[in-house]
C-alpha positions in Angstrom: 0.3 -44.4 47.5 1.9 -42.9 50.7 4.6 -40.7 50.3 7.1 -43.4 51.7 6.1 -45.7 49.7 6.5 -43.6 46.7 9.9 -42.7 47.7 10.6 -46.2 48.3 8.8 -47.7 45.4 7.0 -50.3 47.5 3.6 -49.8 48.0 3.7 -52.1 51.6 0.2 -51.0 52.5 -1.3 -52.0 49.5 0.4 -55.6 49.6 -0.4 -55.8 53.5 -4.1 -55.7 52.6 -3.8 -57.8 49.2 -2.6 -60.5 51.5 -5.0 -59.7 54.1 -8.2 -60.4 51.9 -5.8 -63.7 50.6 -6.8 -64.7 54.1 -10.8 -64.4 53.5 -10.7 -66.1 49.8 -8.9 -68.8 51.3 -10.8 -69.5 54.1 -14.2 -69.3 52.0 -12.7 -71.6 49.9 -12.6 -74.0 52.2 -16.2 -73.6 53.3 -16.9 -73.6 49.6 -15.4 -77.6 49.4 -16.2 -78.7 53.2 -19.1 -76.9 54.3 -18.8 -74.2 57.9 -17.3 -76.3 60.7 -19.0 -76.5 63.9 -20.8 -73.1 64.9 -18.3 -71.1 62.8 -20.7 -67.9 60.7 -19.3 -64.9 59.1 -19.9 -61.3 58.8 -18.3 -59.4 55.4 -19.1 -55.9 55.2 -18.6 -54.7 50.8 -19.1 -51.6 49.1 -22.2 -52.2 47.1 -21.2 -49.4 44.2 -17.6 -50.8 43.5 -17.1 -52.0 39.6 -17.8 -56.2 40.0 -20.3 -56.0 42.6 -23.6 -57.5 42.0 -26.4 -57.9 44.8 -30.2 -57.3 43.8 -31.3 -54.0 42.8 -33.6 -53.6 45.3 -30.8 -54.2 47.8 -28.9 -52.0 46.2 -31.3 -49.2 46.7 -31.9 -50.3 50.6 -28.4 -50.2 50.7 -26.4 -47.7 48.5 -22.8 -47.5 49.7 -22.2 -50.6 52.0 -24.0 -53.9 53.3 -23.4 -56.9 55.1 -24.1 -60.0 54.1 -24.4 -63.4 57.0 -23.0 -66.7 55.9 -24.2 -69.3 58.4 -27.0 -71.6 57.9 -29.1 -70.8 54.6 -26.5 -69.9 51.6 -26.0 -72.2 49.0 -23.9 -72.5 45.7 -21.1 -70.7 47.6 -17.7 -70.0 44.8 -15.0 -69.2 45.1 -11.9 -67.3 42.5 -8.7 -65.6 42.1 -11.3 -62.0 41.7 -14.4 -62.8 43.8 -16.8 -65.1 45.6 -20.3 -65.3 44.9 -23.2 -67.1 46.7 -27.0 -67.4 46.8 -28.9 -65.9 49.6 -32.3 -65.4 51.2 -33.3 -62.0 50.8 -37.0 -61.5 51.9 -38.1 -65.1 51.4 -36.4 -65.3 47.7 -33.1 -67.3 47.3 -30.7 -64.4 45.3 -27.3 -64.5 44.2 -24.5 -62.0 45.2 -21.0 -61.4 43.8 -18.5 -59.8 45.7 -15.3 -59.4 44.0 -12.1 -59.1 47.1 -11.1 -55.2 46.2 -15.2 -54.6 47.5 -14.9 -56.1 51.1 -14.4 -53.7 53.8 -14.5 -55.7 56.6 -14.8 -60.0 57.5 -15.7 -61.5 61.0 -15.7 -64.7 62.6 -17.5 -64.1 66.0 -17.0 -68.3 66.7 -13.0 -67.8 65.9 -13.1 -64.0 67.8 -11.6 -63.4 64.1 -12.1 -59.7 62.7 -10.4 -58.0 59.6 -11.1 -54.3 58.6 -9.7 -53.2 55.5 -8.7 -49.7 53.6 -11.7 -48.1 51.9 -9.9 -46.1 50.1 -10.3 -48.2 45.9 -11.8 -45.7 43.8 -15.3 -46.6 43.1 -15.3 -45.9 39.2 -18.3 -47.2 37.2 -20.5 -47.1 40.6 -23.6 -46.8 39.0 -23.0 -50.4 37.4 -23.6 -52.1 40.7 -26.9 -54.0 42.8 -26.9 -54.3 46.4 -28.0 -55.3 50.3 -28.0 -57.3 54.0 -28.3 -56.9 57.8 -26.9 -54.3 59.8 -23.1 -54.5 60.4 -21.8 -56.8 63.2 -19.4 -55.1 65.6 -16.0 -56.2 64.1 -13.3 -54.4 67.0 -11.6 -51.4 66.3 -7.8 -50.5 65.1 -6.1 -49.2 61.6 -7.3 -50.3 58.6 -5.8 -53.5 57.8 -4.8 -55.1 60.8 -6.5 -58.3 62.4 -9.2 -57.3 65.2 -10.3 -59.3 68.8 -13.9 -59.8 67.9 -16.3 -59.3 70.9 -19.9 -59.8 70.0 -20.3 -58.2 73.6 -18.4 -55.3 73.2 -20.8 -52.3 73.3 -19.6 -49.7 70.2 
């Protein structure tokens, strides 16, 4: 907690990026009950080692702090609750499942919508031996503060 919002008793940062991650579950919940519209994919960027997080152990080791995962044609059994969303995968010709609870993503992008979030990294990562992990390299998702809603431009050289 900042020291402002100490004094003031009101973590505001925190809640901005509660809400902010209200804004992924709900729209994968929608994909979750209708399916992607039109050309609409998304990038979301996790912590691999946070307490919840499940992704293949031999993901895990490929990636062993952060991955990205693609959601745009082959994922199946996509759900959806009030702590996480998981969803099944191709990972090197095999169909595997991933869990990602909400406090793990670090970063969501529609490219279709020019949609971007970015969020605080800063959740302790207790129990981070408990995890699996693993995904493509990171899609460019803008720059800006933790937190705040990005441009997305797939064009954008970093």
């Amino acid at each position: 907690m900042t020291d402002q919002a100490a004094a003031d008793g009101i973590d505001y940062q925190q809640i901005v990026q509660e809400a902010l991650r209200g804004i992924v579950r709900r729209v994968l919940s929608l994909v979750a009950e209708e399916g992607l519209p039109g050309e609409h994919h998304f990038y979301i960027s996790f912590r691999t080692r946070d307490p919840g997080v499940f992704v293949p152990k031999s993901l895990r080791d490929q990636f062993p702090e952060e991955m990205v995962i693609v959601l745009q044609h082959q994922f199946w059994g996509l759900e959806v609750d009030d702590e996480a969303f998981s969803v099944q995968l191709n990972f090197n010709a095999r169909r595997q499942a991933v869990t990602v609870p909400w406090h793990a993503i670090t970063a969501f992008a529609d490219p279709v919508a020019e949609f971007a979030l970015r969020f605080d990294a800063a959740v302790p990562l207790s129990n981070a031996g408990d995890a699996d992990a693993s995904a493509p390299e990171p899609a460019p998702a803008g720059e800006g503060k933790s937190g705040e809603v990005l441009r997305f431009d797939p064009r954008r050289k970093r």
